[in-house]
C-alpha positions as CSV (number, residue, x, y, z in Angstrom):
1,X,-46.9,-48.5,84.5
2,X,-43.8,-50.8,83.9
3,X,-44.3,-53.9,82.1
4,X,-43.4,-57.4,84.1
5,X,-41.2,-59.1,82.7
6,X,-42.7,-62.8,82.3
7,X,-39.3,-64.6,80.9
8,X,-37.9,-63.9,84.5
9,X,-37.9,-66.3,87.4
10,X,-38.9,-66.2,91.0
11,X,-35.8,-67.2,92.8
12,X,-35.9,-68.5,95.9
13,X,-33.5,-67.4,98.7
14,X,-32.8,-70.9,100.3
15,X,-32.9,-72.6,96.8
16,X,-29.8,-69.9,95.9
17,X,-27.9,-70.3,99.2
18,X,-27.9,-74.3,98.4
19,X,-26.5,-73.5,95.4
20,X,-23.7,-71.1,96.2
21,X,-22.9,-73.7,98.8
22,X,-22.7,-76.8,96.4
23,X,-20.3,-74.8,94.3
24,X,-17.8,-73.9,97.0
25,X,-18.4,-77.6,97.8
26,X,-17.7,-79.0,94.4
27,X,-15.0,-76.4,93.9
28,X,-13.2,-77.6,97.3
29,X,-13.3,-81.4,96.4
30,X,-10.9,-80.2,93.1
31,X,-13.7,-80.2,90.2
32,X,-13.0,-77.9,87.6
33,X,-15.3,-74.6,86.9
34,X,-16.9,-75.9,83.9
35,X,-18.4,-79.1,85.5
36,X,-19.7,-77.3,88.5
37,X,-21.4,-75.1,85.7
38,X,-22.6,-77.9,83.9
39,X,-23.9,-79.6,86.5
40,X,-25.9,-77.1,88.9
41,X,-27.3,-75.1,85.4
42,X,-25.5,-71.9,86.5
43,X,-23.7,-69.1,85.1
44,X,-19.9,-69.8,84.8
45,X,-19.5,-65.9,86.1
46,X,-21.3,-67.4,89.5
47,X,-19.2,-70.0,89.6
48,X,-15.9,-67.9,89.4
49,X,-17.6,-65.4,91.8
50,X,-17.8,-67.9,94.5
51,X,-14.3,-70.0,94.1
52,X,-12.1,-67.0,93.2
53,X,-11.6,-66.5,97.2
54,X,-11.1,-70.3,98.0
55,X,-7.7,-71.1,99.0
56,X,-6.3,-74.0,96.8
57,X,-5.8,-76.8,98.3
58,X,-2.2,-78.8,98.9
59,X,-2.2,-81.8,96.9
60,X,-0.6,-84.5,98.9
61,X,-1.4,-83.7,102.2
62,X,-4.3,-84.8,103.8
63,X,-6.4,-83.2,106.7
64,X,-7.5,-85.9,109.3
């Protein structure tokens, strides 16, 4: 029988999806990779991940 691993944690589903979703958040307002990491506990390999297929945003030019 295989051993469970007890260092491992349950992750939740939503608590996951809230967290992808404050990274493409954080990552569209303009703040850099390493304080999105810092912030939500995450791996940085998450964080790049997600924000690899944002589009950067045009400084300058605001969307009303």
């Amino acid at each position: 029988m295989a051993k469970k691993n007890k260092n491992r944690k349950t992750l939740d589903p939503t608590a996951e999806a809230i967290k992808d979703l404050a990274i493409i958040q954080m990552a569209l307002a303009g703040v850099p990779g390493g304080a999105i990491r810092q912030t939500l506990g995450c791996d940085m390999n998450r964080v790049t991940r997600l924000t690899r297929h944002l589009k950067p945003r045009a400084k300058g030019k605001a969307k009303d």
